[in-house]
Backbone as a ProteinNet text record, in pm:
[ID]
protein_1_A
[PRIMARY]
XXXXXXXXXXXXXXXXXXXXXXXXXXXXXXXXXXXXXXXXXXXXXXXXXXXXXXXXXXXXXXXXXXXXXXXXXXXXXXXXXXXXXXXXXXXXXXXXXXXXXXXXXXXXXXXXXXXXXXXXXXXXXXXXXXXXXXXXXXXXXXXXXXXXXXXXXXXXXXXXXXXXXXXXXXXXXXXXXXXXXXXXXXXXXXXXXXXXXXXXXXXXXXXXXXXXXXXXXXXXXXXXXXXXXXXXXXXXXXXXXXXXXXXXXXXXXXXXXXXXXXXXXXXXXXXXXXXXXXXXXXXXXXXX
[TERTIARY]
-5189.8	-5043.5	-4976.7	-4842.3	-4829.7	-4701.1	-4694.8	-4532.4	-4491.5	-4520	-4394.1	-4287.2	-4166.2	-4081.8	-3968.3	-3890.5	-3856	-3754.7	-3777.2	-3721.1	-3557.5	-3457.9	-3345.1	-3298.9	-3356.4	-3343.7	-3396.8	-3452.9	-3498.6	-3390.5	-3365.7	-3247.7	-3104	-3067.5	-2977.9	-2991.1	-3101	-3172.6	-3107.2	-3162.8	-3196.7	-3047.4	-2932.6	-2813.4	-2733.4	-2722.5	-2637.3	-2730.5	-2790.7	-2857.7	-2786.7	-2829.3	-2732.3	-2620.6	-2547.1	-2390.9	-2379.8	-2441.1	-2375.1	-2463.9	-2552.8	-2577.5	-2453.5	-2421.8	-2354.1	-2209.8	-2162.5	-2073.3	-2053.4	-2162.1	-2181.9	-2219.4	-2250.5	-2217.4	-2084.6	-1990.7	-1867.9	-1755.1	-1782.7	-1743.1	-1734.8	-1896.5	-1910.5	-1831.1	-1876.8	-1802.1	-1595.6	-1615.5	-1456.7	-1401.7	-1475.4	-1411.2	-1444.3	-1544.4	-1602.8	-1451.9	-1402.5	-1286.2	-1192.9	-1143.7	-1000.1	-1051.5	-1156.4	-1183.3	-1120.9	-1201	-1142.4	-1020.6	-913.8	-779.7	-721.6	-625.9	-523.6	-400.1	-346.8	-161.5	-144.4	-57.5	-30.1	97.6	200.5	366.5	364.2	526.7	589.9	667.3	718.2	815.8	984.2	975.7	1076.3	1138.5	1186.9	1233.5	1263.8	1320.2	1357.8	1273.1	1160.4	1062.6	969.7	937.5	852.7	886.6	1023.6	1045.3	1046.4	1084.2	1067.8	911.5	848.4	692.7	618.3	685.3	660.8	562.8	583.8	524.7	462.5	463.1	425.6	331.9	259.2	155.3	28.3	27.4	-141	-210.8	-325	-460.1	-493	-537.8	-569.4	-484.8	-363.8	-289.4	-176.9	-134.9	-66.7	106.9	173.5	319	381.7	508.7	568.7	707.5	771.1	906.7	935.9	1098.8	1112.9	1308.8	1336.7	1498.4	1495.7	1685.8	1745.7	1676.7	1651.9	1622.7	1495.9	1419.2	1283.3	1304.2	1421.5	1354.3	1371	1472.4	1431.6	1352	1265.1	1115.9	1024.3	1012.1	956.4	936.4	1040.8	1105.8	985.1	1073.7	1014.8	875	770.4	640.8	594.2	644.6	606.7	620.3	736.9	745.3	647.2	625.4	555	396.8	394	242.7	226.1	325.8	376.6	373.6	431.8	431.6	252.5	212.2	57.1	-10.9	-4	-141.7	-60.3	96.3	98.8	-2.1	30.5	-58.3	-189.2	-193.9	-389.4	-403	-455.4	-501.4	-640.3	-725.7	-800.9	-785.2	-706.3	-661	-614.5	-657.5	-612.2	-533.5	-446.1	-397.3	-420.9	-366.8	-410.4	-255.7	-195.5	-111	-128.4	-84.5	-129.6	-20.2	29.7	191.2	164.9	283.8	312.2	372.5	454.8	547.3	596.8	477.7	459.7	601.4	672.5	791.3	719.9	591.2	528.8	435.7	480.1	377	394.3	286.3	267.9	396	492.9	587	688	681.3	787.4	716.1	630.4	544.1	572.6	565.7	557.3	735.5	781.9	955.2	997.8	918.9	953.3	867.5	742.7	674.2	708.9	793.6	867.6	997.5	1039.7	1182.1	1147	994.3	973.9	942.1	877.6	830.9	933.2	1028.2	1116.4	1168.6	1181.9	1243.9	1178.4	1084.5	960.1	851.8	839.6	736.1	731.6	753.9	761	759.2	859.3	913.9	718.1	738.2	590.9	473.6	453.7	376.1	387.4	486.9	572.7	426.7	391.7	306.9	157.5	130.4	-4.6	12.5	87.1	124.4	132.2	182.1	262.2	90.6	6.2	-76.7	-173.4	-211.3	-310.2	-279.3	-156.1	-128.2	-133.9	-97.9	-95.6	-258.9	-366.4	-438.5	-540.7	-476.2	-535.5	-473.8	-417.3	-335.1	-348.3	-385.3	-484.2	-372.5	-309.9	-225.7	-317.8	-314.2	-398.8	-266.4	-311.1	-182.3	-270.3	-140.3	-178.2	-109.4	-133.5	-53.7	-70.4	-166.9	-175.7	-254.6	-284.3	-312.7	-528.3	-528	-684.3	-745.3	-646.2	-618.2	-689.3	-542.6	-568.6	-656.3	-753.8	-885.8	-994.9	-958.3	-1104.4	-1019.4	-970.3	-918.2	-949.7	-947.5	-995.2	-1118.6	-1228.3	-1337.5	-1388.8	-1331.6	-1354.7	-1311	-1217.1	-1193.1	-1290.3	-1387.8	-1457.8	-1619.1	-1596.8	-1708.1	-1659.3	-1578.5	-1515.6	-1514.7	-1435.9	-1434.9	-1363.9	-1229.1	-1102.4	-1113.8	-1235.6	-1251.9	-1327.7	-1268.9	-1270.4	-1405.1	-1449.2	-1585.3	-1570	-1730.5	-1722.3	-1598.8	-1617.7	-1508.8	-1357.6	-1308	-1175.2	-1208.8	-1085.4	-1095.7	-984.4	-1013.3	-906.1	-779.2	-639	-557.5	-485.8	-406.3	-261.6	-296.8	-304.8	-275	-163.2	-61.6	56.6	75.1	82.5	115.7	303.9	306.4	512.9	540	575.9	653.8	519.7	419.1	330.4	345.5	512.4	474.7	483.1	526.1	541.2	369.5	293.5	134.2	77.8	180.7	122.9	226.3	136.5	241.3	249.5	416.7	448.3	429.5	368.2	402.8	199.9	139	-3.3	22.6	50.9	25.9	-122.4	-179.5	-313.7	-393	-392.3	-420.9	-335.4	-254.7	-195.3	-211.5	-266.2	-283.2	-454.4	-474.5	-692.5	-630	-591.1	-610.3	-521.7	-372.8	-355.1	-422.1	-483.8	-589.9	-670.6	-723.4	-818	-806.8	-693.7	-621.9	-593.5	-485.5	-480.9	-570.5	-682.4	-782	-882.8	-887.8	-942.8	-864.9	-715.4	-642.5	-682.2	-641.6	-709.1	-824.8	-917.4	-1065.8	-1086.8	-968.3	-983.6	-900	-795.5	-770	-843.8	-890.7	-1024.6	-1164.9	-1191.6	-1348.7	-1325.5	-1212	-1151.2	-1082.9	-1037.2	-984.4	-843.4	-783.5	-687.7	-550	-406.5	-282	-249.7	-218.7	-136.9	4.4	22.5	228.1	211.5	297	320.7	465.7	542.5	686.5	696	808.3	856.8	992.8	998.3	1149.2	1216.9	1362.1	1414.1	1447.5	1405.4	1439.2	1558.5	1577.4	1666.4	1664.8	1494.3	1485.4	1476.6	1434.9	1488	1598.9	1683.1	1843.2	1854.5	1826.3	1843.2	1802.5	1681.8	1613.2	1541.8	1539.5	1423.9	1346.4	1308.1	1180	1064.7	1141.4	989.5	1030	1002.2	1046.2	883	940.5	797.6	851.3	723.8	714.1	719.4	621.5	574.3	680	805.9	893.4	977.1	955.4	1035	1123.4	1015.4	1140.7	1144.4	1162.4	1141	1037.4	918.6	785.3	701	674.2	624.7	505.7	427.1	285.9	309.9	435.7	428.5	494.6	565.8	603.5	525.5	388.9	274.1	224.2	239.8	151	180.6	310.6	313.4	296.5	190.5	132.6	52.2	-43.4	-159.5	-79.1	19.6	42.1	98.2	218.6	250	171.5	36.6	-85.7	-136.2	-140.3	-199.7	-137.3	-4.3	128.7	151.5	58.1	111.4	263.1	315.3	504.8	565.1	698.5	783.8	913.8	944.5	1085.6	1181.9	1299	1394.9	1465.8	1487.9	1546.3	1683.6	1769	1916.1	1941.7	1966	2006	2173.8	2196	2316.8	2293.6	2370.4	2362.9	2457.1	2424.9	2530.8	2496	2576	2547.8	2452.9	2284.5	2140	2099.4	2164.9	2069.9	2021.2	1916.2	1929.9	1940.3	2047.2	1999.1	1967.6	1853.4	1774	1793.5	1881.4	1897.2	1778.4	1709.1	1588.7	1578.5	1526.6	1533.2	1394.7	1354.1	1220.2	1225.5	1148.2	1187	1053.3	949.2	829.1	736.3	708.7	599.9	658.5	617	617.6	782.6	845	965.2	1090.9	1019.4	1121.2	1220.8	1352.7	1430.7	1506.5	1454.9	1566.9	1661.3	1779.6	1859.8	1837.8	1928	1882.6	1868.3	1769.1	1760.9	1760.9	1837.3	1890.2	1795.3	1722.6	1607.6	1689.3	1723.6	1754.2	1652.1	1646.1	1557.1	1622.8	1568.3	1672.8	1570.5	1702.5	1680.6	1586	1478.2	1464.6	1561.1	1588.1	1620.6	1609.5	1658.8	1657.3	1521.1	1566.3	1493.1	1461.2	1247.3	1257.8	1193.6
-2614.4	-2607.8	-2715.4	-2683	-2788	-2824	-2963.4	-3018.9	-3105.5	-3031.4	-3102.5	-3082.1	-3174.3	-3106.8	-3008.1	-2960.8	-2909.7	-3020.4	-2973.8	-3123.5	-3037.7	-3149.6	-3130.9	-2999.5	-3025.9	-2895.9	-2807.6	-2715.4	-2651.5	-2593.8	-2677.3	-2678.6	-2606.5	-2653.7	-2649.7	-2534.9	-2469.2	-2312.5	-2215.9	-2275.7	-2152.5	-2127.2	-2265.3	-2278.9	-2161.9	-2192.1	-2166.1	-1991.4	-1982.6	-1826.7	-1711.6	-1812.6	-1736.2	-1697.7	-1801.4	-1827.4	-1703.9	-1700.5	-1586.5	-1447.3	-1414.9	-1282.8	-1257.6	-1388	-1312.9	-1288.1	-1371.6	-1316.3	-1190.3	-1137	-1014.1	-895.6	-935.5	-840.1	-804.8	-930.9	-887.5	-848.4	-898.9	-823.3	-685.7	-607.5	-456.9	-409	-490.9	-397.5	-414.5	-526	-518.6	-416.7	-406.6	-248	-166.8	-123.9	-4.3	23.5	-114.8	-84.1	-24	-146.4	-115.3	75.7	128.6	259.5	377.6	271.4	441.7	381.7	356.4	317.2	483.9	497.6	630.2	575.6	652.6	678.9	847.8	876.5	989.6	987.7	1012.3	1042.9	1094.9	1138.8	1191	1318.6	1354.2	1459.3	1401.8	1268.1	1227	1070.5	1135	1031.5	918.2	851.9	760.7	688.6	729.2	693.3	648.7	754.7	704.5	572.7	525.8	441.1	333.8	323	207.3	146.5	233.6	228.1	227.7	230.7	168.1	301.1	435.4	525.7	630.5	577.1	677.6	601.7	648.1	548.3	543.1	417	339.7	291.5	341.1	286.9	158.5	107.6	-34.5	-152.4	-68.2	-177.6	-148.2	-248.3	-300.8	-290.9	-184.2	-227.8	-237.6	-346.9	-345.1	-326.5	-257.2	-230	-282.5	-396.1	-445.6	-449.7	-415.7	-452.7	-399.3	-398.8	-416.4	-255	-117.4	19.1	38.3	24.6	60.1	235.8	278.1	463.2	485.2	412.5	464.3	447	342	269	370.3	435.8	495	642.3	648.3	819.1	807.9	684.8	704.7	667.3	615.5	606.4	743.8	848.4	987	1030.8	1033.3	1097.1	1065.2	995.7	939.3	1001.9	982.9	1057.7	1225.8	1297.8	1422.6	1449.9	1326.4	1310.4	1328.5	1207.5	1224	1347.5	1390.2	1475.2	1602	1667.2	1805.1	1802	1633.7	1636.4	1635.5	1573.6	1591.5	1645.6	1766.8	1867	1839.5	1724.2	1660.4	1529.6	1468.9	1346.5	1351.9	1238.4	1216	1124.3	1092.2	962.7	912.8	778.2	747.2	698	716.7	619.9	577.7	444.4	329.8	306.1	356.2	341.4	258.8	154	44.3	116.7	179.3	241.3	351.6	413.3	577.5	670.5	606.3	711.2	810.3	793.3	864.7	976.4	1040	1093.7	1246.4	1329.6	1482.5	1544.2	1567.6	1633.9	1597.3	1458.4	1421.3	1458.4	1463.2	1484.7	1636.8	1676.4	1820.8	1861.8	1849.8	1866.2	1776.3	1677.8	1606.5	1720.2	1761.4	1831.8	1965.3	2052.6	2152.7	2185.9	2034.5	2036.9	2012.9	1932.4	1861.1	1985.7	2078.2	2213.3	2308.2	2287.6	2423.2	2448.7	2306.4	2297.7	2381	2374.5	2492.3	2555.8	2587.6	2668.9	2779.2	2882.7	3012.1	2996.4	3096.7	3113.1	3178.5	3301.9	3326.5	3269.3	3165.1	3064.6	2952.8	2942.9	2781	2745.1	2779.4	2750.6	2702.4	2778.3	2723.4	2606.3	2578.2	2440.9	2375.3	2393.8	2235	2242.1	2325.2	2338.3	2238.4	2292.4	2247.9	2072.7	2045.1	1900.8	1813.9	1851.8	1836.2	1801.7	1913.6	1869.9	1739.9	1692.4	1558.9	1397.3	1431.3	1327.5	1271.9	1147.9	1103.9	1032.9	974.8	945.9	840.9	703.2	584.4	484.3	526.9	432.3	282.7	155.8	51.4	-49.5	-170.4	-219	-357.3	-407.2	-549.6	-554.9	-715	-698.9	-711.6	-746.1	-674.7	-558.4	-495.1	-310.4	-301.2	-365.2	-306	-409.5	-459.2	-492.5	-399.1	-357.1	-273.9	-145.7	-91.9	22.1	18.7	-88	-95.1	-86.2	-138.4	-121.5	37.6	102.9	200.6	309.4	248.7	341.4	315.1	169.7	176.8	253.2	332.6	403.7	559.8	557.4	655.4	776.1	687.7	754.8	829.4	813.7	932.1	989	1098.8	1160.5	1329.4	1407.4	1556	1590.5	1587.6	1630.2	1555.8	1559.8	1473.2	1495.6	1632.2	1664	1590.7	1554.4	1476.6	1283.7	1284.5	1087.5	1078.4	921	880.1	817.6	874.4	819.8	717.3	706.2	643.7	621.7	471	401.9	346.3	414.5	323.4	257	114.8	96.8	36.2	68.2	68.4	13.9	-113.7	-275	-366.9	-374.1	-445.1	-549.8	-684.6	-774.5	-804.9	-659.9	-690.5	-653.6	-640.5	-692.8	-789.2	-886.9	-1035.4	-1111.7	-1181	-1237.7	-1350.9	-1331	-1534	-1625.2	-1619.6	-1668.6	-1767.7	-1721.2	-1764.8	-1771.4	-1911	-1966.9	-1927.1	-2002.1	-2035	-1900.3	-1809.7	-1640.5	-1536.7	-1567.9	-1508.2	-1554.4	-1687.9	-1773.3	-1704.6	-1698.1	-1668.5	-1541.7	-1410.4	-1322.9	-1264.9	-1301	-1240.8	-1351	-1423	-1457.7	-1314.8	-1342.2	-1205.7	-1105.2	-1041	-897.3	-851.3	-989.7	-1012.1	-1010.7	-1035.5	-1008.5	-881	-846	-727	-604.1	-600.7	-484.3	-489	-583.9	-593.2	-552.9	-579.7	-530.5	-373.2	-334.5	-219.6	-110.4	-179.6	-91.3	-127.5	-196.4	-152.3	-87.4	-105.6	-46.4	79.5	128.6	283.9	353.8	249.3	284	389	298.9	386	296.1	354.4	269.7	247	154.9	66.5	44.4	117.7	61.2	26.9	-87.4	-156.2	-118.7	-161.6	-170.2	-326.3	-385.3	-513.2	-525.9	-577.1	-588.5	-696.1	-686.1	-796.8	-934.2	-1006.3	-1170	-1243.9	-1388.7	-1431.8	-1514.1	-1483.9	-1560	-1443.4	-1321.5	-1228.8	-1223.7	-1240.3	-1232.5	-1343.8	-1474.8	-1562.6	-1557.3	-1565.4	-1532.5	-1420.5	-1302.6	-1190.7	-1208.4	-1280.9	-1313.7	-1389.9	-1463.8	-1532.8	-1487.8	-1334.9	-1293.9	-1358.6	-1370.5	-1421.6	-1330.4	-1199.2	-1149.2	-1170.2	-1303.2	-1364.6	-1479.6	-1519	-1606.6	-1531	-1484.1	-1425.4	-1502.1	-1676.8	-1740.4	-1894.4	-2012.4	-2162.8	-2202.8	-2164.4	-2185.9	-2182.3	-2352	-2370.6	-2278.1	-2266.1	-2220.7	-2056.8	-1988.9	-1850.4	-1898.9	-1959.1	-1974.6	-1992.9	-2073.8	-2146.1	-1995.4	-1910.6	-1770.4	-1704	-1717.2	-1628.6	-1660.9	-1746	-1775.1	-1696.4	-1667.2	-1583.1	-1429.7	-1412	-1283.5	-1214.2	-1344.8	-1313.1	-1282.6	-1359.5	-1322.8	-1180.4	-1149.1	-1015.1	-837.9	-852.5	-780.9	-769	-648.1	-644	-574.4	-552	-495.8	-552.9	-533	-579.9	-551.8	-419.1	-373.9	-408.7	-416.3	-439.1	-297.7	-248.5	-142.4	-191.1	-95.4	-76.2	113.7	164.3	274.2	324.4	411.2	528.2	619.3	715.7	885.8	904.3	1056.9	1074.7	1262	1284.4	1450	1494.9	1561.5	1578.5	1512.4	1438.6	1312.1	1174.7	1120.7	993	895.9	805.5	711.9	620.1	582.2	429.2	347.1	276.3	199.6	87.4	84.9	72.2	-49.9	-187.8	-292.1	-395.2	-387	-427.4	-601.3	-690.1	-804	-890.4	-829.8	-866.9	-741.2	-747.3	-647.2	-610.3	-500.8	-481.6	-451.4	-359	-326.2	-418.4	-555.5	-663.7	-705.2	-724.6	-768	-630.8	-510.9	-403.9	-377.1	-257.9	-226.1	-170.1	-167.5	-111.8	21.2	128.8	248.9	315.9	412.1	502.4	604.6	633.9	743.3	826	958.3	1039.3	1120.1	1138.2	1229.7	1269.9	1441.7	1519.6	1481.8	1494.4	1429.1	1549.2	1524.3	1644.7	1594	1684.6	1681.2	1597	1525.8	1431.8	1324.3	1184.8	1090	1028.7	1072.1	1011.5	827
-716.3	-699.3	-783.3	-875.2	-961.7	-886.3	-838.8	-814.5	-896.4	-1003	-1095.8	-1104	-1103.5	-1076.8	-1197.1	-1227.1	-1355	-1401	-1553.1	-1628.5	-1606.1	-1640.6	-1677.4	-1740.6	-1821.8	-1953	-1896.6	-1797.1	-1761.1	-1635.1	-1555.1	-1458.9	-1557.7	-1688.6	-1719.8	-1782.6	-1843.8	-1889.8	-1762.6	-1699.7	-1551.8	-1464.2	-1456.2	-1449.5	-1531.6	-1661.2	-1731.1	-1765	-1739.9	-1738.6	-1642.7	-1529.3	-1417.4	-1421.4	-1475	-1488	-1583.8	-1689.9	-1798.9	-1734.3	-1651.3	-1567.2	-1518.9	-1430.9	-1341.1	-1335.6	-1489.1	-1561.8	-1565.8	-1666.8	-1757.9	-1615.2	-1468.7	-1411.1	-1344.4	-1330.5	-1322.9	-1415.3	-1531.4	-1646.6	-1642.3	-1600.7	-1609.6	-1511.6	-1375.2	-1245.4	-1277.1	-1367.2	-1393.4	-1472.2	-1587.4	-1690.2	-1616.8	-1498.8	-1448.1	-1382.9	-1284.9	-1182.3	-1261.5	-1413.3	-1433.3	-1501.3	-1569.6	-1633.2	-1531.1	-1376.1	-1274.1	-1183.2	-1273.6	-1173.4	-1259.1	-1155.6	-1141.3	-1166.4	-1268	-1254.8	-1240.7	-1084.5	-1063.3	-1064.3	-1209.7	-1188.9	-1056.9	-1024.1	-913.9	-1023.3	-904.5	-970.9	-966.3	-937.7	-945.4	-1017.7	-1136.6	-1250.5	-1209.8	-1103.6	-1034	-967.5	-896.8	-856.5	-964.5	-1061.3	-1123.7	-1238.1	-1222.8	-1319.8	-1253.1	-1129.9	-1017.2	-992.6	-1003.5	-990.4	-1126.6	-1222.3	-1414.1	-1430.4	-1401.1	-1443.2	-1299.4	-1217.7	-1080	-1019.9	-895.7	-838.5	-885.2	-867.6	-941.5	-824.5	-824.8	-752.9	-799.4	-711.5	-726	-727.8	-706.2	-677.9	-532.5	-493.3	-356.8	-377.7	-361.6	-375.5	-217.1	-195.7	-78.4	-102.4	-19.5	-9.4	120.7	126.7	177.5	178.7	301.8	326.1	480.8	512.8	625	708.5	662	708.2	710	820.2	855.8	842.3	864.7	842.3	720.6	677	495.5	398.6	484.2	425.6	416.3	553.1	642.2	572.9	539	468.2	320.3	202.4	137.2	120.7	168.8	224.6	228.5	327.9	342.5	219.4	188	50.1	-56.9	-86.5	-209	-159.4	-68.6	29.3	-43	-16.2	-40.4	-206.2	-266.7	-397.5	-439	-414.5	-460.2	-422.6	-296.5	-231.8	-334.2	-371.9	-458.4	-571.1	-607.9	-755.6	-758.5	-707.2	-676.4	-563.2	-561.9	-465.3	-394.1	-455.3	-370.4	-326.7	-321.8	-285.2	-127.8	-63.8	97.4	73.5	223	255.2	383.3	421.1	534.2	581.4	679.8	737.2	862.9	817	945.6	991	1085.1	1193.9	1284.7	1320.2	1404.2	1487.5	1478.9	1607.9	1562.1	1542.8	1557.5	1533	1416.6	1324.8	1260	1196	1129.3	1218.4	1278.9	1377.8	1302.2	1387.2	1321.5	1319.5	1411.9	1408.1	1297.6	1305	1196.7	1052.5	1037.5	889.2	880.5	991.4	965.2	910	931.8	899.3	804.3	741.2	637.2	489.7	540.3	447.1	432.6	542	480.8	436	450.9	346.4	180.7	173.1	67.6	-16.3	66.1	-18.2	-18.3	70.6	36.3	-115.2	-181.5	-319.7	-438.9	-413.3	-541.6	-478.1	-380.5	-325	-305.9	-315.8	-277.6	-88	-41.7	122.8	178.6	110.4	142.7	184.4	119.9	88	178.8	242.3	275.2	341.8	453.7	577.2	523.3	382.2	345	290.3	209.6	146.5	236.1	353.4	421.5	524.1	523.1	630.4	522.9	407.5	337.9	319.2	300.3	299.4	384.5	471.5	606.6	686.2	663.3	698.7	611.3	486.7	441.3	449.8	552.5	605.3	749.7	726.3	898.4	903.5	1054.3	1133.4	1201.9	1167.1	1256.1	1294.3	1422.7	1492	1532.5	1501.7	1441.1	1521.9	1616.2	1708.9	1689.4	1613.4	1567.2	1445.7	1422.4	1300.7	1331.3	1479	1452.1	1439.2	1515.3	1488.5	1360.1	1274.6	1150.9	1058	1133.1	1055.1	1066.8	1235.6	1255.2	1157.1	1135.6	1101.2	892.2	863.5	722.1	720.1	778.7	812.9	850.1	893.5	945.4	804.5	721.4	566	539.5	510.3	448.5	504	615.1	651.2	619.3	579.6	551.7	701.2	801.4	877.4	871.4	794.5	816.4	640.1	633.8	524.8	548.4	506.2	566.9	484	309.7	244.8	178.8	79.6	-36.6	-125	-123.9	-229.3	-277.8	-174.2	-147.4	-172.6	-230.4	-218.2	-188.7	-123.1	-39.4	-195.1	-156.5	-324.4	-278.6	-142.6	-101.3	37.4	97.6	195.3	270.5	343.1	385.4	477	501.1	633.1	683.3	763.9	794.2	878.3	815.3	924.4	968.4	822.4	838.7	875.3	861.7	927	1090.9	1162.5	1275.2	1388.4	1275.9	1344.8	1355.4	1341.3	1322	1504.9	1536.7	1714.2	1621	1607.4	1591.9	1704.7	1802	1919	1892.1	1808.3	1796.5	1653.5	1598.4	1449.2	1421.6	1435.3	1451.8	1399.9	1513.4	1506.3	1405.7	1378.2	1256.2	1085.7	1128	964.3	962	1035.2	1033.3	1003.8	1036.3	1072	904.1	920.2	748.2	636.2	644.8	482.6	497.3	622.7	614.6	576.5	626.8	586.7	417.7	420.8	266	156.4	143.3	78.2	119	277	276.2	225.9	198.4	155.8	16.2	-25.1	-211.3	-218.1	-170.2	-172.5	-131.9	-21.5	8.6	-128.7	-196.8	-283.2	-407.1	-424.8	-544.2	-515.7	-434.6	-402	-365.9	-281.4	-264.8	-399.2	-511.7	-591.9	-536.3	-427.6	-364.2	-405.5	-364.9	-400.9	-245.9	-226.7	-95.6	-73.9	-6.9	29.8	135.2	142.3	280.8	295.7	408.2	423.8	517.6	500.5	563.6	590	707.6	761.9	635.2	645.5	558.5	650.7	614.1	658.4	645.1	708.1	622.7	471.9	455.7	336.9	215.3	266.9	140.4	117.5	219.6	133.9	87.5	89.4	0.4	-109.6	-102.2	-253.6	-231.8	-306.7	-317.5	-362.3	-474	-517.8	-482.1	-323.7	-268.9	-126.9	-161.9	27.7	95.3	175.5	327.9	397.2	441.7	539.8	681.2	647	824.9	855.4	795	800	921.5	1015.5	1132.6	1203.5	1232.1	1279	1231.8	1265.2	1178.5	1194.5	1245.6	1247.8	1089.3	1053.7	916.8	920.1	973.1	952.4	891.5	968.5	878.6	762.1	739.3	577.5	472.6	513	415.6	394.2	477.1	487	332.7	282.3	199.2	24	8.9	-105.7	-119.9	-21.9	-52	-45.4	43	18.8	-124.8	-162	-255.9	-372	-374.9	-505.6	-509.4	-407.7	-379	-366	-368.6	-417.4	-550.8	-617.9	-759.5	-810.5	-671.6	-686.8	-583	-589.3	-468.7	-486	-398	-426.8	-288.3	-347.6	-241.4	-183.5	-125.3	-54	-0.6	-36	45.3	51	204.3	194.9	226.5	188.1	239.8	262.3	331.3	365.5	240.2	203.8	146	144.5	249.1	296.6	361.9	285.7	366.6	270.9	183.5	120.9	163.4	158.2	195.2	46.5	16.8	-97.3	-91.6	-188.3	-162.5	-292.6	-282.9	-409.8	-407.8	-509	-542.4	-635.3	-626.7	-735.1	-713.9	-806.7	-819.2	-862.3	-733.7	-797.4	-840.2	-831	-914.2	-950.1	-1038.4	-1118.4	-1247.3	-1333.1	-1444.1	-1457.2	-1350.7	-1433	-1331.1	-1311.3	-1276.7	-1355.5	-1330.4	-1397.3	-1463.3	-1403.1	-1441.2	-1378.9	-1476	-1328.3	-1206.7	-1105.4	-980	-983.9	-948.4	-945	-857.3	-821	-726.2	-685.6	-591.5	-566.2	-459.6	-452.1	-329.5	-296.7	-169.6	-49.7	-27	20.2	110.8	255.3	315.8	468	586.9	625	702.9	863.5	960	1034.9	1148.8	1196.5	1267.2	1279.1	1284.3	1233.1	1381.8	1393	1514.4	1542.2
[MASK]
++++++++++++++++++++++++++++++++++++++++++++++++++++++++++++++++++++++++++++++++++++++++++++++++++++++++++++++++++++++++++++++++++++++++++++++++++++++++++++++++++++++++++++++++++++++++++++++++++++++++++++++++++++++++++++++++++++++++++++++++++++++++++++++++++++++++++++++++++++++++++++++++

């Protein structure tokens, strides 16, 4: 048995060996990720210019102001948007307080189709869409740990055939108890990096929605989600969030007839610093 021990130069061989492996394997898994990211336009010019071309996998956008249903609205929509275009694509929505439930999907998805679908037809479209759309109701933020965990078993997936495209979750910061610093600082690092991880390894796109604060109306560009009330510890929170948000739009709505309008202004990501853009929905029938 030889205990000699290894010289310097040998340490520094075997060091710096590693170092450039294990480079050159995240290098690969990195072109592998960015090769299979998705841009799926919309059918709607407004949307897709707000979103710098339509939705992208692999990345995290949040929409954030004073109207949780118009958040809410366009979330569905954009859902509706992806699954026409890709006919094998799922989604998942993760509801806090269950606006998004079957009935409401169901009357949001046959107004969305009445516009180009054939009448004949209506019931298969809204049936076929309909059934790639899982409904995970979401009440905190351990909920929605076990519930990422559970994408990644691919529990809410119908055949191989289908991949998961669009993740939403609506009034993500109200899964966090300000009332436990402590349990909310452990719990979103965690989240925060498991959603990023969950939209690259799913190669899926993420919308969140967030109430507006009083520090988004001050400044929009360093909204804090978890800033609910003068408690420092949620304020420190939103460094890491902010890293991990590759968009961030501001929302303001109006009615205007069976329209809903969402004036639309993007205050970080690619098409930051543009004008504000106007997106209309037609409204389905009563907002529950």
């Amino acid at each position: 048995m030889n205990d000699t021990p290894l010289s310097p130069e040998c340490d520094d061989d075997l060091i710096s060996s590693t170092i450039l492996k294990t480079l050159e394997e995240c290098s690969k898994l990195s072109i592998s990720n960015l090769n299979a990211k998705r841009l799926t336009p919309t059918r709607s010019q407004s949307i897709n210019t707000v979103l710098n071309g339509g939705i992208h996998t692999q990345e995290i956008t949040e929409f954030f102001g004073d109207d949780f249903e118009a958040s809410g609205e366009l979330l569905t929509h954009l859902i509706f948007e992806n699954l026409e275009e890709d006919p094998l694509a799922e989604a998942i929505i993760i509801t806090t307080n269950y606006s998004q439930n079957e009935n409401r999907l169901l009357d949001v998805c046959r107004e969305f189709y009445k516009r180009t679908k054939n009448s004949t037809r209506l019931d298969h479209y809204i049936a076929n869409t309909l059934n790639r759309i899982y409904i995970v109701p979401c009440l905190s933020s351990n909920d929605l740990y076990h519930i990422i965990s559970l994408i990644y078993g691919k529990k809410y997936k119908h055949d191989s055939i289908y991949h998961l495209s669009i993740v939403t979750i609506h009034i993500f910061s109200s899964l966090f108890d300000e009332s436990n610093p402590s349990y909310v600082k452990k719990h979103s690092r965690f989240l925060s990096f498991a959603l990023r991880d969950l939209a690259i390894h799913m190669n899926c796109a993420i919308f969140v929605s967030n109430f507006q604060t009083q520090l988004s109306i001050s400044n929009e560009s360093v909204f804090d989600p978890f800033l609910e009330t003068d408690n420092a510890v949620f304020s420190k929170l939103s460094e890491l969030w902010h890293s991990i948000v590759n968009t961030r739009i501001h929302l303001q709505s109006y009615s205007m007839g069976n329209l809903l309008m969402i004036r639309a202004k993007v205050v970080k990501g690619e098409m930051s610093g543009y004008p504000e853009t106007t997106i209309s929905l037609i409204k389905a029938p009563a907002i529950v």
